[in-house]
N, C-alpha and C positions, 0 to 999 in steps of 0.2 A: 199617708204615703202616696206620693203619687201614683196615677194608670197606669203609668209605663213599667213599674216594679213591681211584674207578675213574677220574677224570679229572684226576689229578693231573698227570700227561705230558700232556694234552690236547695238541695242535699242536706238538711236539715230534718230530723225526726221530732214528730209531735203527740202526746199523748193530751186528748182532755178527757175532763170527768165530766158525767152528765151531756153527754154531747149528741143523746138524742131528739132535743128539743128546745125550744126559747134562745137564750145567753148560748148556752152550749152549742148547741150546734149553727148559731152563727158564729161564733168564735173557732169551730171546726171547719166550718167552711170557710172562713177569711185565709185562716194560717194555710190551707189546703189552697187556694188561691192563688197565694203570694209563694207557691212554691211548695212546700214544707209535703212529707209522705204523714200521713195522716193516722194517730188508731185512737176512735171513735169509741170512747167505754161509755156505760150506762148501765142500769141495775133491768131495766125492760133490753134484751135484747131485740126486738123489734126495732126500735127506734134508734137506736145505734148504726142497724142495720141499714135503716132507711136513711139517715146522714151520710156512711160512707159509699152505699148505690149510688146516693145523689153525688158526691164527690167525683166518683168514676166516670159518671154519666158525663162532665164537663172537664173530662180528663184528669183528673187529680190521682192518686194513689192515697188510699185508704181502707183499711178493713176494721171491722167491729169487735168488741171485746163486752160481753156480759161482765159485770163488775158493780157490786156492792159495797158501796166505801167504809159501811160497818162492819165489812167481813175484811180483816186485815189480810187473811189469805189471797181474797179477791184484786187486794191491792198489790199483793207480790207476785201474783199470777200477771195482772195485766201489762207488768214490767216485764215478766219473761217473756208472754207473748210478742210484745215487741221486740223484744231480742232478738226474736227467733224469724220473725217476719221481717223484719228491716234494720235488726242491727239495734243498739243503744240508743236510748233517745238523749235529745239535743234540748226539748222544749216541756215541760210539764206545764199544763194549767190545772188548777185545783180549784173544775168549776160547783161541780155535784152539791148541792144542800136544799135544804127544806125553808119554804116558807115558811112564816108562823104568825098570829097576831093575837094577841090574848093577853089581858088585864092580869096585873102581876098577881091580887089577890085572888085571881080565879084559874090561874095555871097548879095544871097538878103535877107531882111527885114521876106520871107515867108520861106524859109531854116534856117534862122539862128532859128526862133521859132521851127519848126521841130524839128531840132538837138537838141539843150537845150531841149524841152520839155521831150525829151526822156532818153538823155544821165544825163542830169543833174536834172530837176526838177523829170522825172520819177524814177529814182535812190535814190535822198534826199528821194524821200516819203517810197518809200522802205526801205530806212534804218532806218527810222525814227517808220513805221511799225513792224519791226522785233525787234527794239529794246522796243518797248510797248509788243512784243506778245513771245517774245524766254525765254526759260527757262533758271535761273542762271547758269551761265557760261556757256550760249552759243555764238555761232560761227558767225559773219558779215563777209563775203569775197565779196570785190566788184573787180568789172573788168574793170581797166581803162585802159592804154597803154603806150607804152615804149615811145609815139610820145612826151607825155609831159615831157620829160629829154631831149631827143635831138631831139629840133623844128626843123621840114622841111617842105618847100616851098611846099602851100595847102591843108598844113592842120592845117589851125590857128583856124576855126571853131572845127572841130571834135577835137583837142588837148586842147581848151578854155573847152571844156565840161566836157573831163576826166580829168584838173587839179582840175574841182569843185569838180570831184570825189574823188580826191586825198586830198583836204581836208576836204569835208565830211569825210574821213574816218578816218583820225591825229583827227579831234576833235569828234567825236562820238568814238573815244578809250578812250579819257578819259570823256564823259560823261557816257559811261554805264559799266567803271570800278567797279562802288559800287555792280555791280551785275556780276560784275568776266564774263563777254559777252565781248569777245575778237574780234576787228576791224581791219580789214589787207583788203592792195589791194594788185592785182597781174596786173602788168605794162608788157602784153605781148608784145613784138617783132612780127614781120609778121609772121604769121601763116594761116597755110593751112586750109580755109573754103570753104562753097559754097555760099560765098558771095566774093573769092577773083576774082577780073576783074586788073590784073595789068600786065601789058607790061614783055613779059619775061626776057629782056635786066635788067629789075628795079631786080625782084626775082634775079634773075642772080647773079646782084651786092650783095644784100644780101645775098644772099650764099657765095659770095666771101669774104665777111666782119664778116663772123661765124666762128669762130674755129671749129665748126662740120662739114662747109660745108653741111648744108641744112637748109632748113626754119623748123619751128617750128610743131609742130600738134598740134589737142589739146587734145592730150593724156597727151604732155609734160604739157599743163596748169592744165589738170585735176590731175594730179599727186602733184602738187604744191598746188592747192585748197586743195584736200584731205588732205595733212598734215596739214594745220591752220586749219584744221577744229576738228584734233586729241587733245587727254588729253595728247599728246607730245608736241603739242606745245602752251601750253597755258602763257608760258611766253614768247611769241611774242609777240605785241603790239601796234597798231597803225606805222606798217610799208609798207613802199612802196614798193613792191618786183620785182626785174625787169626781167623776165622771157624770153629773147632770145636768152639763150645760146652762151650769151657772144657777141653779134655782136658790133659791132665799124661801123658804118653805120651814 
């Protein structure tokens, strides 16, 4: 979007998950940006915390919200709290999930519940949430990954989670049609967090395999979210967007 559309979210409510840290809370920060009142969930209140300080500090409106996407309660909570502090939300992102990497034959029975509980069941209830509580023609953006287009060796767990992601979202585009609430994921590529632990020989290759020659941020993701989240793109539609700058990887 262009400089000049700091008010393009004007009067707009925004909930993400995970937003105090990496993706999250740049994608907190962009929509808080470009306008939008902001509430900052994450399962570490601290870090929530410290997203929406930082919001304020540059004049935005935002407050924090403790929230565990495995605790469905947690999920129905952080909808009322916005309620109750700025009104119905307009924008849901469904950032919150767990990394994972581990060879199929060596994942156990106590990871595999981990991962799904979080990547997938905690997500379905989020979006399931947001579509009972968001105002007509609002915004679903969830965050799965580029791993589920092209499968690579240890990560069938984490890529099994973000495919359910990826059809939770094709079919919650067309169940909450009738109410003009538009459903899109964004399929990042490797991206720079402070959850990334990967061998630099691997990064390497991915850069080698980018037409930009560099890994991702998530500036680039937050800039992508923000647009689906615009009255520009509300004839998007239950699509999977694949966000890594073109890598062949």
């Amino acid at each position: 979007m262009p400089d000049g559309a700091k008010t393009i979210l004007q009067g707009r409510i925004a909930i993400v998950t995970g937003a105090g840290q990496g993706m999250g809370r740049g994608i907190a920060e962009k929509l808080a940006e470009y306008g939008a009142a902001l509430v900052a969930t994450d399962k570490d209140e601290s870090k929530a915390k410290d997203t929406a300080h930082g919001i304020g500090l540059k004049g935005g409106k935002a407050f924090a919200v403790r929230a565990d996407i495995t605790d469905i309660g947690d999920i129905i909570g952080m909808f009322g709290q916005c309620g109750e502090v700025f009104g119905a939300p307009d924008i849901f992102v469904a950032n919150a999930g767990l990394s994972y990497s581990s060879s199929l034959l060596e994942t156990t029975e106590e990871e595999f519940d981990k991962v799904f509980g979080v990547n997938a069941k905690g997500t379905f209830f989020c979006i399931k949430e947001a579509g009972l509580r968001l105002n007509d023609g609002g915004r679903i953006v969830a965050i799965s990954s580029s791993t589920t287009k092209y499968p690579k060796t240890g990560m069938s767990l984490y890529s099994s989670t973000k495919a359910a992601v990826n059809m939770m979202t094709e079919i919650a585009a067309r169940e909450l049609a009738d109410r003009r609430i538009t459903v899109n994921a964004i399929l990042p590529g490797l991206t720079v967090t402070p959850f990334m632990d990967l061998p630099d020989e691997y990064k390497q290759m991915v850069i080698g395999n980018t037409p930009f020659k560099r890994l991702g941020t998530p500036e680039d993701i937050a800039e992508a979210v923000a647009f689906l989240c615009t009255k520009e793109a509300e004839w998007i539609n239950g699509q999977l967007i694949i966000a890594d700058g073109g890598c062949v990887c």
